[in-house]
KOLFITI-664342 format. One record per residue: residue in three letters; x, y, z of N, C-alpha, C in turn. Coordinates in steps of 0.05 Angstrom, whole numbers, padded with zeros to 5 digits, always signed. Layout:
N
ALAXYZXYZXYZ
...
***
This chain:
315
UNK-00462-00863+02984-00480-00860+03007-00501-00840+03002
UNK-00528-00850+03008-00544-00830+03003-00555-00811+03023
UNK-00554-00785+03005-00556-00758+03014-00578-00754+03042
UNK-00572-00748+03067-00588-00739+03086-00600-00720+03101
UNK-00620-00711+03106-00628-00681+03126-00639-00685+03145
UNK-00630-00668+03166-00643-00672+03190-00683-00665+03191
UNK-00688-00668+03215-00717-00660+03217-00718-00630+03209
UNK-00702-00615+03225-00701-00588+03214-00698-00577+03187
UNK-00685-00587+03174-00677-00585+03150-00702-00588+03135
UNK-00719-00617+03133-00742-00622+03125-00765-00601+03127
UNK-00765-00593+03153-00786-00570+03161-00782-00550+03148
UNK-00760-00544+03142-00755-00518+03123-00757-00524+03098
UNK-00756-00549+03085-00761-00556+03054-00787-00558+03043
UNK-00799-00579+03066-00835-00583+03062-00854-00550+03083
UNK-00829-00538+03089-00856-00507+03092-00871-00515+03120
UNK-00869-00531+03138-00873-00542+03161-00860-00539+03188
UNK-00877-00538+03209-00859-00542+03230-00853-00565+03243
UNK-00834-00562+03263-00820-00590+03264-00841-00611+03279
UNK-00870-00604+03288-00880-00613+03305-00898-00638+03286
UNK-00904-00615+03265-00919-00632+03235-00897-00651+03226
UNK-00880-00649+03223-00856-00677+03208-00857-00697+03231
UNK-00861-00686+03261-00866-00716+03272-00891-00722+03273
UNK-00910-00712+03276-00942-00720+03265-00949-00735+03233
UNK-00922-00730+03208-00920-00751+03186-00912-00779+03193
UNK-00892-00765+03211-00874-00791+03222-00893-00815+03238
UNK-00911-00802+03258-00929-00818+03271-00950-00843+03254
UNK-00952-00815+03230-00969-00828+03212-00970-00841+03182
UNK-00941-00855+03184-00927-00859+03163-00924-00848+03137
UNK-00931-00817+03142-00924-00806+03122-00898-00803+03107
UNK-00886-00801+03131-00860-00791+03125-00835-00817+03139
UNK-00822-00835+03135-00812-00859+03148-00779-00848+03154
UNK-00769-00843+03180-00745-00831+03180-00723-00863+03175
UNK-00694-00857+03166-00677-00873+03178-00677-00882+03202
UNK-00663-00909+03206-00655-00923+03228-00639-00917+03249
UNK-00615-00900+03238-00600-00883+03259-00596-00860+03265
UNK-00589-00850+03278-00593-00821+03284-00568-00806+03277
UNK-00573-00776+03272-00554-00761+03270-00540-00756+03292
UNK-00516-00740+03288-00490-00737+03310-00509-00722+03336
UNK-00533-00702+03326-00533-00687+03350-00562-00701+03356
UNK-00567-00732+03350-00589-00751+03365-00613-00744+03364
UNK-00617-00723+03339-00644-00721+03323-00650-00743+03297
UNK-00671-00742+03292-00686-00768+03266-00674-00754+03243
UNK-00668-00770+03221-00664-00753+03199-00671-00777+03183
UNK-00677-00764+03158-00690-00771+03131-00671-00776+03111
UNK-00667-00795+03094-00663-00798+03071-00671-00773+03050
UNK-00661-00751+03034-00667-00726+03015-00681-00736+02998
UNK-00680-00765+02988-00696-00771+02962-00725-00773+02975
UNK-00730-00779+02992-00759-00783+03014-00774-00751+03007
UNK-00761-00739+03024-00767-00712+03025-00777-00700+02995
UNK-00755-00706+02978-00762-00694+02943-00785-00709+02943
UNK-00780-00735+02947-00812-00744+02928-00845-00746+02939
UNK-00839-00729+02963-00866-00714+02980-00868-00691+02971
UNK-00844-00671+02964-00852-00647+02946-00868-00648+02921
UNK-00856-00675+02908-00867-00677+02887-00897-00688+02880
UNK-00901-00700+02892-00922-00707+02910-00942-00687+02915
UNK-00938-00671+02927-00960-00650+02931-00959-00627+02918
UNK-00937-00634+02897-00938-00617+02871-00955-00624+02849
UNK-00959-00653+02863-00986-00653+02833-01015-00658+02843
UNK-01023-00652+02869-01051-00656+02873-01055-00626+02886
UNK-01078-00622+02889-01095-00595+02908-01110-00601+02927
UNK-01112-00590+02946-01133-00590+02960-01161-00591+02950
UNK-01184-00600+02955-01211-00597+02941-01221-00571+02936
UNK-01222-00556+02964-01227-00532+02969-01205-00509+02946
UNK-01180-00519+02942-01166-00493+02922-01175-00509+02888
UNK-01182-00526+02894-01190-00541+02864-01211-00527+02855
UNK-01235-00523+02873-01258-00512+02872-01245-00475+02861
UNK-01242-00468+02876-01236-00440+02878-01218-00429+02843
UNK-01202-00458+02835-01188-00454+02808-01210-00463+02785
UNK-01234-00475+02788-01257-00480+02770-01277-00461+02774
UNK-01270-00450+02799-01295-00422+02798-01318-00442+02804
UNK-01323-00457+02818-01345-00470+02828-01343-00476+02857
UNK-01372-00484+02875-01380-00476+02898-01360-00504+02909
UNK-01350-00502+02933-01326-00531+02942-01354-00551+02952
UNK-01374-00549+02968-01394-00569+02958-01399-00587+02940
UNK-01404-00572+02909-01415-00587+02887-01393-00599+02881
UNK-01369-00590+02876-01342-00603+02876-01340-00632+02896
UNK-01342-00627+02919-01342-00646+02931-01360-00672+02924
UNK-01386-00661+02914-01403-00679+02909-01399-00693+02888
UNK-01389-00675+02863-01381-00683+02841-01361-00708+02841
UNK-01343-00705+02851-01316-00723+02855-01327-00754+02865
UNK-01345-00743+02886-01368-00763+02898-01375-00782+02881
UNK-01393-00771+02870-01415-00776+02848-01402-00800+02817
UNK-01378-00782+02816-01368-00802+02786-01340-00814+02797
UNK-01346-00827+02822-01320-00842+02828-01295-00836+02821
UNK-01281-00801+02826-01257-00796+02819-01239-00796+02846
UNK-01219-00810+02840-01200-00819+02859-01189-00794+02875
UNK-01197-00787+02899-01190-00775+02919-01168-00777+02944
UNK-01147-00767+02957-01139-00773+02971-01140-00763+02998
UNK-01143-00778+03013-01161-00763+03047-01135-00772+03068
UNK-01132-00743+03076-01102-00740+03096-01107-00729+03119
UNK-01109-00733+03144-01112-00716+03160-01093-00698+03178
UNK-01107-00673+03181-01080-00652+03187-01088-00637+03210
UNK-01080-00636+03232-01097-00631+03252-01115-00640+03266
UNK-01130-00629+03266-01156-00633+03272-01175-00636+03249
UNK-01166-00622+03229-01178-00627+03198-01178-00656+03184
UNK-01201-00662+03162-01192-00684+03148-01195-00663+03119
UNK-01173-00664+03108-01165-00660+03080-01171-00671+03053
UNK-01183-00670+03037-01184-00687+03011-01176-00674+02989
UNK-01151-00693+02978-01138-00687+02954-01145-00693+02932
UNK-01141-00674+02902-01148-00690+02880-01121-00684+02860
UNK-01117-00693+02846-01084-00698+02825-01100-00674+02803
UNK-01079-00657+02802-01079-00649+02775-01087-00657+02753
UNK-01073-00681+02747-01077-00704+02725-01107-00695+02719
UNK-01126-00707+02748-01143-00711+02735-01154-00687+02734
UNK-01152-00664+02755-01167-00634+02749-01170-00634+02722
UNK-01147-00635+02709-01142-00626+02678-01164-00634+02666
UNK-01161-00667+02672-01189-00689+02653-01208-00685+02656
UNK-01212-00670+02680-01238-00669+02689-01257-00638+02681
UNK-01238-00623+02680-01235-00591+02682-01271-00588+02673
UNK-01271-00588+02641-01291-00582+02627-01318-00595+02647
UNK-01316-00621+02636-01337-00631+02644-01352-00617+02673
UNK-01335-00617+02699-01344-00601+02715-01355-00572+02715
UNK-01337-00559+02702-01354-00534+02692-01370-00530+02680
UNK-01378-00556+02662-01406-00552+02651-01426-00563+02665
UNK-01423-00583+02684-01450-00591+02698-01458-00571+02720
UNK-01444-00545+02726-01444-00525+02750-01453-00506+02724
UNK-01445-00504+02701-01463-00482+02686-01488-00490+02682
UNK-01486-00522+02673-01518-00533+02677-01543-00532+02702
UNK-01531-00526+02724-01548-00525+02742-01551-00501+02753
UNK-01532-00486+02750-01523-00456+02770-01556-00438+02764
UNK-01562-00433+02793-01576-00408+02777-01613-00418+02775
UNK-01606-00450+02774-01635-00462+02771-01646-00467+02799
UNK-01674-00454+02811-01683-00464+02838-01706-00492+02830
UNK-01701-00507+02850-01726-00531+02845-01754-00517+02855
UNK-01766-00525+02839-01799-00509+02850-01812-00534+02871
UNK-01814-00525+02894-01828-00548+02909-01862-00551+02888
UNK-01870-00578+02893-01899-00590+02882-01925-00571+02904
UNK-01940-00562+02888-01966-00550+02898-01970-00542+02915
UNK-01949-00510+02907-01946-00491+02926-01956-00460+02905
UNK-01969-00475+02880-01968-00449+02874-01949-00426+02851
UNK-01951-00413+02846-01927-00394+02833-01909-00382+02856
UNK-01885-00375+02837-01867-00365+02858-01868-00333+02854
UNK-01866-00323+02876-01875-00291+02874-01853-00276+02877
UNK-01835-00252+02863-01821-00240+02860-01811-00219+02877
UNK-01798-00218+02901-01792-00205+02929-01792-00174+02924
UNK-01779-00167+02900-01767-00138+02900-01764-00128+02879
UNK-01771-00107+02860-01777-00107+02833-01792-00085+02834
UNK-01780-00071+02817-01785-00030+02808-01784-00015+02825
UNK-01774-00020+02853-01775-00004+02865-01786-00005+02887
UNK-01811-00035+02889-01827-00051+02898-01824-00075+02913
UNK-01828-00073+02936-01825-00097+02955-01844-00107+02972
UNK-01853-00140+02966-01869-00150+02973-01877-00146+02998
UNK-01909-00148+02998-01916-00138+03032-01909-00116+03042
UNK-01898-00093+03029-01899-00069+03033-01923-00064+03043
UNK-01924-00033+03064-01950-00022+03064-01948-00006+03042
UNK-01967+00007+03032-01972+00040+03019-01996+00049+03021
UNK-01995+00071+03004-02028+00082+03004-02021+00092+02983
UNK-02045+00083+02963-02062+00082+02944-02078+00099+02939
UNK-02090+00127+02923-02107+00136+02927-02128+00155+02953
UNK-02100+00153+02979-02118+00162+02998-02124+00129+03018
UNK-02115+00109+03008-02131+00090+03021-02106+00073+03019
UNK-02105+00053+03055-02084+00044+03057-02079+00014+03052
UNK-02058-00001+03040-02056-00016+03035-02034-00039+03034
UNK-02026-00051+03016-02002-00081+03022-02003-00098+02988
UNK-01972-00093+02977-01970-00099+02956-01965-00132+02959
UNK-01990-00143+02948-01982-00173+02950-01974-00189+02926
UNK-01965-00161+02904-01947-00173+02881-01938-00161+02868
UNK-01912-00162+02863-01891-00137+02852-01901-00127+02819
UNK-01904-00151+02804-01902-00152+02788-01929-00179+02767
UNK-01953-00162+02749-01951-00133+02754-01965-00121+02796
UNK-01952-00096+02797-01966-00089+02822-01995-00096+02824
UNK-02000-00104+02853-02030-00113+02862-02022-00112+02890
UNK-02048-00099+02895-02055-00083+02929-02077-00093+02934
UNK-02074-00104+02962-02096-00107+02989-02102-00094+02998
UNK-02125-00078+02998-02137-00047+03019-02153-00064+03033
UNK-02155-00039+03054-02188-00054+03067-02204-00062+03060
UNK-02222-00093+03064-02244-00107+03062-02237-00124+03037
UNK-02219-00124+03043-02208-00141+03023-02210-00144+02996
UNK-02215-00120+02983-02206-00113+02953-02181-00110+02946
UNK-02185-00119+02926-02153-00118+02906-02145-00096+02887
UNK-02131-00087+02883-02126-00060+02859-02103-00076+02847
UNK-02102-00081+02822-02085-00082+02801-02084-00054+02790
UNK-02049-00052+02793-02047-00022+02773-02015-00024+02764
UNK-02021-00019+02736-02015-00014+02718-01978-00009+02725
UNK-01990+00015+02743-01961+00037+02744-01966+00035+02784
UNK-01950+00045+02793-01950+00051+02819-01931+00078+02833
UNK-01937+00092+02839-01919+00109+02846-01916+00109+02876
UNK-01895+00094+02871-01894+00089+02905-01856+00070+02905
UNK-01839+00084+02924-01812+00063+02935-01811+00054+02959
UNK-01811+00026+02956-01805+00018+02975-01778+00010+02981
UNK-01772+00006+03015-01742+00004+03024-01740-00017+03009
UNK-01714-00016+03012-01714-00044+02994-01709-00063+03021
UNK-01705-00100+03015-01704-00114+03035-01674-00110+03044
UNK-01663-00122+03072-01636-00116+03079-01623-00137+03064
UNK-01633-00156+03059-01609-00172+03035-01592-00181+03050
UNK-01594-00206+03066-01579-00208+03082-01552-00234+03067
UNK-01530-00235+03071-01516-00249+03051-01530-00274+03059
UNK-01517-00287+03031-01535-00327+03038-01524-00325+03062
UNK-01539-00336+03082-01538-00347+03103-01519-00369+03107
UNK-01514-00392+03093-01501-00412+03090-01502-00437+03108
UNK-01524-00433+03124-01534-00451+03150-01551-00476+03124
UNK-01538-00498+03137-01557-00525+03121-01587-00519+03124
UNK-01604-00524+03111-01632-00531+03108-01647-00516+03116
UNK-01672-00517+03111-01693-00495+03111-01713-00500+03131
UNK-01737-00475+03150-01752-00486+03159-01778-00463+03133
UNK-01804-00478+03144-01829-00476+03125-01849-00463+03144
UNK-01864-00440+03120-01887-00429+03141-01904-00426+03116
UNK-01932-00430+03131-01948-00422+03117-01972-00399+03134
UNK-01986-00390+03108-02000-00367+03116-02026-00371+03102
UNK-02053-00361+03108-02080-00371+03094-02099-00359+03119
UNK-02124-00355+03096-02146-00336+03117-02138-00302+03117
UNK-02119-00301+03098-02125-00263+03098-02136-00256+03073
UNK-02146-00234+03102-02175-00218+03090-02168-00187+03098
UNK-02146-00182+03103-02144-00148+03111-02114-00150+03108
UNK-02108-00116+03092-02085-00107+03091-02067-00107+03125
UNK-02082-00114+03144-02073-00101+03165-02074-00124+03180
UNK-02079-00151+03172-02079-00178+03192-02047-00177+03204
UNK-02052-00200+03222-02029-00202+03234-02013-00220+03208
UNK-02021-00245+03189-02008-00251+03174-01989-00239+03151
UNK-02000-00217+03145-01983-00192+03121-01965-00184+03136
UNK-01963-00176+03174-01954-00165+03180-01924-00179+03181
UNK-01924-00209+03195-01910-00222+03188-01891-00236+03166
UNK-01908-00234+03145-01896-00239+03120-01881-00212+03103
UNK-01891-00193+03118-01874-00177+03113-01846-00177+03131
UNK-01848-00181+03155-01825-00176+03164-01808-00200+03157
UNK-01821-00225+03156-01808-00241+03131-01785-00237+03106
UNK-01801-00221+03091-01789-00214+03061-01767-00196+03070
UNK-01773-00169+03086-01754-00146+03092-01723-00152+03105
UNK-01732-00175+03130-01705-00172+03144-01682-00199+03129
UNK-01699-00221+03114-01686-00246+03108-01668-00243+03082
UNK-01690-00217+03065-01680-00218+03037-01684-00236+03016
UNK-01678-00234+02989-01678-00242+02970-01655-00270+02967
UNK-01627-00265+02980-01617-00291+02976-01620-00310+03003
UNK-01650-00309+03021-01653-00330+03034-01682-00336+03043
UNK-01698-00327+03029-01726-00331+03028-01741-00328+03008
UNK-01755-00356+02995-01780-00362+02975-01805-00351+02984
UNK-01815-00343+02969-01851-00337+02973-01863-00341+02946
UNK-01892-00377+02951-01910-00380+02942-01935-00380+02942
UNK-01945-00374+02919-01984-00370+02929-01998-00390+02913
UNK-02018-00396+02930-02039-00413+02909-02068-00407+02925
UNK-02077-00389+02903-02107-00386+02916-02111-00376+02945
UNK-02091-00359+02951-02098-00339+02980-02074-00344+02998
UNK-02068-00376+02995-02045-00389+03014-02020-00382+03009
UNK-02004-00370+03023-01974-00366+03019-01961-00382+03039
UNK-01942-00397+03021-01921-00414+03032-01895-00405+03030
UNK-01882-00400+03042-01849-00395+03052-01826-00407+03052
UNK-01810-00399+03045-01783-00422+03051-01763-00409+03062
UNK-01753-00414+03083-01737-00390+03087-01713-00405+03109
UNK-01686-00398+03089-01663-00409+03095-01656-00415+03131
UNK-01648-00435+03143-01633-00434+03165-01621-00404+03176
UNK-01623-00393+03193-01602-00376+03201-01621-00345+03226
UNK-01608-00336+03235-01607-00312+03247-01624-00285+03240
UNK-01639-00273+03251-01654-00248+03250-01655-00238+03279
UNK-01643-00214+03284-01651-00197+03309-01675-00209+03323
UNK-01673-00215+03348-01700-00207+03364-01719-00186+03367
UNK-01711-00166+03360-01725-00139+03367-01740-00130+03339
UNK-01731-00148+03315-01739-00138+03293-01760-00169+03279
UNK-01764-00188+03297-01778-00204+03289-01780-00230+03320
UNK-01799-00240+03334-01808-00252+03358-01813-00279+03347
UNK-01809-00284+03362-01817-00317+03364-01845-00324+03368
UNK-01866-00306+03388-01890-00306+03384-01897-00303+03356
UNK-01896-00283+03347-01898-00273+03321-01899-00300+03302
UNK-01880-00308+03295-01860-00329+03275-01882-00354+03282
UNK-01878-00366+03305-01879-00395+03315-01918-00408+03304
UNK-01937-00389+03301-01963-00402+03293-01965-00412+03269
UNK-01944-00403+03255-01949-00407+03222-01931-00423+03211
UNK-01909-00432+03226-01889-00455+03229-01900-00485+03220
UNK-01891-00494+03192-01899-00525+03190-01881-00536+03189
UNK-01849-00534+03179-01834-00554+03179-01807-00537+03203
UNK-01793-00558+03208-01765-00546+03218-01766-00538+03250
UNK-01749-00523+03263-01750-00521+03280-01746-00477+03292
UNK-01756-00468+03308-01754-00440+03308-01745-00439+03352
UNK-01726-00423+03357-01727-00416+03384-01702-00391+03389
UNK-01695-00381+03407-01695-00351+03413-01676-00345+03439
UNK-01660-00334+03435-01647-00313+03463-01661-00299+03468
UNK-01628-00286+03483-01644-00256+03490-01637-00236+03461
UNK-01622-00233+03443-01609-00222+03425-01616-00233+03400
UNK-01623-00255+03387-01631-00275+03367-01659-00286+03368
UNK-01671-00287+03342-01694-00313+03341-01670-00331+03317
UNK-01678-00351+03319-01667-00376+03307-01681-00390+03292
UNK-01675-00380+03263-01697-00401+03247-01673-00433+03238
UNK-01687-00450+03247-01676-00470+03240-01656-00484+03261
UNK-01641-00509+03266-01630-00532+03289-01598-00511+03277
UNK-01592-00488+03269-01563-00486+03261-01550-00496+03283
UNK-01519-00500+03269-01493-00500+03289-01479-00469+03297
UNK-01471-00473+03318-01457-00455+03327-01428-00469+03339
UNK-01403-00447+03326-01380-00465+03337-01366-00452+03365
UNK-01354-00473+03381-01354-00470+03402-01325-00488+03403
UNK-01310-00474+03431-01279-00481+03423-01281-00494+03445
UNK-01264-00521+03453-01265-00542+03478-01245-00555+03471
UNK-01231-00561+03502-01200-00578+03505-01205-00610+03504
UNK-01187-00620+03487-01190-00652+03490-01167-00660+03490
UNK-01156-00684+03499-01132-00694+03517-01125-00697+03493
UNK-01098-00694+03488-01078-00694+03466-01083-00723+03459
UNK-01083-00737+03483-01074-00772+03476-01107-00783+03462
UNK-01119-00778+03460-01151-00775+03449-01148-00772+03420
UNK-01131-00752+03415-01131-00740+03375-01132-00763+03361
UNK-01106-00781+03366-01106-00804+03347-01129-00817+03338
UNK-01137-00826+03370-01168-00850+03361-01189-00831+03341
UNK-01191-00799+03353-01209-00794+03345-01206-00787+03313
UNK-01185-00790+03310-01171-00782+03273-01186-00803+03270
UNK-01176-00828+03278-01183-00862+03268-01216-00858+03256
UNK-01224-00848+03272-01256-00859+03284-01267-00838+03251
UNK-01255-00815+03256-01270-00802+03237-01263-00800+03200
UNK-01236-00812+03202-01229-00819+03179-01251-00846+03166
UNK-01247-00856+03188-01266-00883+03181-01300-00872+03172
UNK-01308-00855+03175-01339-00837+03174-01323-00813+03147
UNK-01305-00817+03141-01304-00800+03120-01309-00769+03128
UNK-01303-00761+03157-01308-00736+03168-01292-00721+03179
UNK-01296-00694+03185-01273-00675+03196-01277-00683+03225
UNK-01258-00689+03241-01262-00686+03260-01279-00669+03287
UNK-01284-00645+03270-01308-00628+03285-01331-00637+03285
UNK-01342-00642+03259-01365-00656+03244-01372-00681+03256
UNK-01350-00711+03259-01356-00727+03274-01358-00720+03304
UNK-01348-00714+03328-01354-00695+03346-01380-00692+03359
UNK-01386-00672+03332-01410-00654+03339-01439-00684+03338
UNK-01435-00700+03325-01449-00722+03318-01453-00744+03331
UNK-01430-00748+03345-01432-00764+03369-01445-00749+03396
UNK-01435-00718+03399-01452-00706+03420-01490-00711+03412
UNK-01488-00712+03389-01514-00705+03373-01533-00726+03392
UNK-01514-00753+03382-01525-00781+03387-01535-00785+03417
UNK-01514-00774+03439-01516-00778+03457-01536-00768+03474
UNK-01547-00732+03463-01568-00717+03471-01596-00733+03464
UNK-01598-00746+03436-01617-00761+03436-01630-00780+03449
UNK-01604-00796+03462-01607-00826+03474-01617-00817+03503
***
């Protein structure tokens, strides 16, 4: 006769609570026996149980796969995408999960680490925008004010240094004795996609455009804002995400705005459509379909969600 454990027993073998072994059970993960034990709980066949240990003894989560190749769980994701490697998608919660086998981590190991050394590190240069101009450098930060000789001015390039004084002369020099703060460096942001500004028509250290592009460079930093020139025009790129109100306006921001979207609290300006997460009750008896719906879209259940609200604000 073969060997049996109750639900409890299981919960303590697979590291689970008893609520998840019937949520396998629901979802044929896990298929109990036909009859019940003496005290009229479900119980499992032990060989069932072993060969779900074993089982998730040889695949990872994407996200710890990523983290054991030292690469971003994105490109990973994409990767797996990309060269048709057999994935397995489970949902757990409210989460949808994707698994990959050891097996193939192993086969795959190299190759992934070299196409993330191949790209890491490289930015795409958008088309005819110009050179890209260097934020922060000797001590030197773009759009700084200083003074020069007695006469006041705005470093419109780190490297080498070059200053805007009044009437719109330029000083290239050499050497500069001058520190600037540095920018606050704000961590990547991590908000999807970028909005675009451009700037053109300055003619004074002291326009309103320097003023802005400085507060630009200072509060966004180096890991979330580009600055290019071509012939007077500076174009911007500057990551999705969050800057104080009190240290940059929406008046300010919004004239020079070409792509994306910009708007504002009382506490925040908002560059870019980000998400913000927000916690809401939905009828237990709802989870299932909505697992269905979003398994079928290859999505986390938050993600699908947020996308159907998306849809519906549109319509």
């Amino acid at each position: 006769m073969e060997k049996t454990i109750t639900l409890e027993q299981a919960a303590l073998r697979l590291g689970k609570s008893k609520r998840t072994i019937y949520d396998y059970v629901d979802k044929n993960i896990l298929t109990p026996i036909t009859h019940r034990s003496l005290s009229g709980g479900i119980v499992f066949h032990e060989k069932d149980i072993v060969a779900l240990q074993e089982k998730w003894n040889s695949r990872l989560v994407i996200n710890a796969a990523a983290s054991l190749l030292n690469v971003p769980v994105p490109f990973l994701h994409k990767w797996v995408e990309e060269n048709n490697v057999k994935v397995e998608v489970e949902s757990a919660g409210t989460k949808i999960r994707k698994y990959i086998t050891q097996e193939d981590l192993s086969k795959y190991e190299d190759n992934i680490q070299a196409n993330y050394k191949a790209i890491k590190g490289k930015k795409r240069k958008p088309i005819g925008v110009g050179r890209e101009l260097t934020l922060y450098h000797n001590q030197l930060r773009l759009f700084d004010s200083v003074v020069v000789d007695g006469q006041s001015g705005v470093i419109i390039d780190v490297d080498p240094p070059t200053i805007l004084i009044s009437g719109g002369s330029i000083i290239a020099a050499e050497t500069l004795k001058w520190e600037s703060k540095p920018c606050k460096d704000l961590p990547y942001s991590a908000y999807q996609g970028h909005c675009t500004f451009k700037f053109s028509g300055i003619q004074s250290y002291n326009c309103p455009e320097i003023h802005v592009l400085g507060k630009l460079v200072y509060h966004f930093g180096t890991q979330n804002i580009r600055v290019f020139e071509d012939e007077g025009v500076y174009t911007v790129y500057c990551r999705n995400g969050l800057v104080e109100a009190q240290d940059l306006s929406l008046s300010e921001l919004k004239p020079y705005l070409v792509e994306g979207e910009l708007w504002s609290d009382s506490d925040f300006l908002v560059v870019g459509d980000i998400e913000k997460r927000i916690n809401i009750g939905i009828k237990y008896s709802w989870i299932p379909q909505i697992e269905e719906k979003a398994k079928e879209h290859n999505l986390s259940i938050q993600k699908w969600i947020s996308e159907k609200v998306g849809e519906w604000i549109i319509k």
